[in-house]
N, C-alpha and C positions, 0 to 999 in steps of 0.2 A: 759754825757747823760746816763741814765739808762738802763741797758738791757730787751730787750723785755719779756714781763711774759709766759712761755711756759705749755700751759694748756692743756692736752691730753682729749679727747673728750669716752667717752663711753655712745653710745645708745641702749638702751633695747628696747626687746620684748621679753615680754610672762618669764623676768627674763633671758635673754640671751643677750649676746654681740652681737651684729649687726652693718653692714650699709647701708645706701642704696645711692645710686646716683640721683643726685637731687630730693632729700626726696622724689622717687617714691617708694610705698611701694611693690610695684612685681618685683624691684628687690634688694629686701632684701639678705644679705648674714650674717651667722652665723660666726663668729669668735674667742668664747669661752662662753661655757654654762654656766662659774663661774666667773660674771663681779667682783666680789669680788679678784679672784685672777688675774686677771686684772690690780686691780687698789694696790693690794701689789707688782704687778712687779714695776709699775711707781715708788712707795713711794719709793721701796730699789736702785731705780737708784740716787733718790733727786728730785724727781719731789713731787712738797707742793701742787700742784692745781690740781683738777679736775673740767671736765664739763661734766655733769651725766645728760642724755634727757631721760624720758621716751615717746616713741615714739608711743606707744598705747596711753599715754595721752594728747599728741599732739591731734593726731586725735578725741579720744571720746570727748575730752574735758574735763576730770579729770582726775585726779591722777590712774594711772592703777600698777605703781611699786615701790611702798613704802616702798618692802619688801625690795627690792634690796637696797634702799637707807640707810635704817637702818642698812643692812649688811655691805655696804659699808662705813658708816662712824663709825660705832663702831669698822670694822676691822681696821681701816687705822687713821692716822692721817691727811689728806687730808680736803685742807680748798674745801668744795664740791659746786659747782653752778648746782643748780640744774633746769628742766626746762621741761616742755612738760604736758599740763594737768591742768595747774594752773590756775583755772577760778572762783573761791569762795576763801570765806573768810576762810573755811574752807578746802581747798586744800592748802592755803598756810602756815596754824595751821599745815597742818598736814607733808606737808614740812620742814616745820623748825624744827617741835616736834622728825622726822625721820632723823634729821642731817644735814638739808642743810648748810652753812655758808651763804649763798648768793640764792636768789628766783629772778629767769630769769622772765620777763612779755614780751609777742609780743602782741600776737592774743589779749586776754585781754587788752591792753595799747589802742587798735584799737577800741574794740566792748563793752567796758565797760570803758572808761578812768577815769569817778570815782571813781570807785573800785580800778583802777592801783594806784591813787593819793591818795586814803586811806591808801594802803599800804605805800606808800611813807611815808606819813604823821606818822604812825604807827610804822615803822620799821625803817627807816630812807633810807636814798640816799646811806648808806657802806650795807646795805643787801639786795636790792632791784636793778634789773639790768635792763634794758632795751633791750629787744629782737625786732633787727630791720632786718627782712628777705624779701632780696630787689629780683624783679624779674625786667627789667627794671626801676629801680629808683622808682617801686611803693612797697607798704610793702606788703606783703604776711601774709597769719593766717590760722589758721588751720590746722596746722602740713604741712604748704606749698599746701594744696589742692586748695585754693580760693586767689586768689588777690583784696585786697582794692582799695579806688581809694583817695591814702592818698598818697601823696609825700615826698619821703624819707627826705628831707628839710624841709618839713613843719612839720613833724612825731619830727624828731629831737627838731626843736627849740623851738615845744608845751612843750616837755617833758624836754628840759635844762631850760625851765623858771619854770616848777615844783621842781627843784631838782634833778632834774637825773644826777649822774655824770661820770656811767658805761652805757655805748652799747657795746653790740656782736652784730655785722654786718655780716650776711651770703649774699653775691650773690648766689641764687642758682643757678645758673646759671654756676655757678664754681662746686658746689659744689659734692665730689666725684670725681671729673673727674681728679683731680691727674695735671693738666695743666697749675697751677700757679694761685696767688690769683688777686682780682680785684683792682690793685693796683692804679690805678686810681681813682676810686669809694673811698678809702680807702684817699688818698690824699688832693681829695676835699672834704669829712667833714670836714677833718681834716683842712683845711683851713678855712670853714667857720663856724669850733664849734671847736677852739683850748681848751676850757678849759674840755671836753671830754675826758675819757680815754677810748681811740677806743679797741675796741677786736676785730683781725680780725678772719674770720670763711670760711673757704672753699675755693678747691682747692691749698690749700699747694701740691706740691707733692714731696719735696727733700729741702733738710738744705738749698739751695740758696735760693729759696722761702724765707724762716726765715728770713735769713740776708738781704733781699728785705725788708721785713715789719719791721725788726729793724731798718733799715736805715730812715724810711720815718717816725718815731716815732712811731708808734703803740705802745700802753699800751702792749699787750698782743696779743698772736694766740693761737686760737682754733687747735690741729691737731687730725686727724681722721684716715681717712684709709692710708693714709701714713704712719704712725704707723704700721699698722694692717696688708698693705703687703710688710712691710722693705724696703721702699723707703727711709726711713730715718736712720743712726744708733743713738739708744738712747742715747749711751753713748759717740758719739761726740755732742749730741744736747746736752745734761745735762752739760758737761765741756765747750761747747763755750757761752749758754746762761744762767748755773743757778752755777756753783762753781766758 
């Protein structure tokens, strides 16, 4: 069995490292003004993946840090997923044209599923992600302000009969809070859309967490503020899941 894909999470505002707990934006915390040297600590530990949210374009609805993303991918060699904002054809041009490797879709997949399947169609199923942010089993959009009345199952198997073969699944409901991931939630897609490669997202808060979601197959995990206030060490996570 493969080992799980360890993807460190950086979200902006305003060009700065942030996070906030369950994507409330008042309680926002600052954790380095240069996401750029951020994301060169990760690369010189062996970490190949990032997941880069702009969290102002979550909420407005486009693209608000494009600057950051250019920085970051021209500094780093980091394959980058990038996500928060991307609502036009032209946010996601301007996404990839700034470095993305990979263009996350939530809100859009919900409130435009056309557009989401253009892309697909466009880009293909290896660059294009599926963003599914679940608050009780229902999806969330809009940078987590508004709840759908889309089920997470139903959400899913619309979009694996398009092509989909990447999701990042946030509970927010986890997430931030440092308390362990929704390993349940996690489980049963995974039961009932084995051919998915799950990414889980929120509430990691310590390497067992990891070795929880390696166990039960997850593709990959998003980590965030674990990272950010050394609940984790990097360089036992780098040596048990990436050398």
């Amino acid at each position: 069995m493969s080992k799980i894909k360890i993807i460190p999470a950086i979200d902006t505002i305003q060009g700065r490292c942030v996070r906030l707990t369950k994507g409330d934006y008042d309680t926002e915390k600052v954790y380095s003004e240069d996401p750029l040297q951020i994301a060169k600590g990760f690369e010189n530990l062996g970490i190949t993946r990032l997941h880069l949210v702009d969290l102002e374009g979550a909420k407005s609805g486009h693209i608000c840090n494009a600057e950051v993303l250019k920085r970051v991918s021209s500094g780093t060699n980091l394959k980058i997923d990038f996500g928060g904002g991307v609502k036009s054809d032209e946010d996601i041009q301007l996404a990839f044209e700034s470095g993305a490797t990979q263009v996350t879709g939530g809100s859009i997949a919900v409130s435009n599923p056309e557009m989401f399947e253009s892309w697909l169609e466009k880009y293909g199923a290896e660059k294009i992600i599926l963003g599914a942010d679940v608050r009780n089993e229902m999806v969330s959009i809009s940078g987590w302000q508004e709840d759908s009345d889309y089920h997470l199952y139903k959400f899913l198997e619309k979009y694996q009969k398009q092509g989909v073969k990447r999701v990042i699944c946030t509970d927010i409901s986890k997430d931030g809070m440092l308390q362990g991931p929704a390993v349940e939630l996690y489980q049963g897609i995974m039961q009932e859309f084995s051919a998915l490669e799950l990414v889980a997202s929120g509430g990691v808060g310590d390497i067992k967490d990891v070795r929880i979601l390696n166990e039960i197959a997850c593709w990959g995990v998003i980590i965030g503020k674990a990272i950010y206030e050394e609940r984790i060490d990097m360089n036992q996570l780098v040596n048990e899941f990436i050398k």
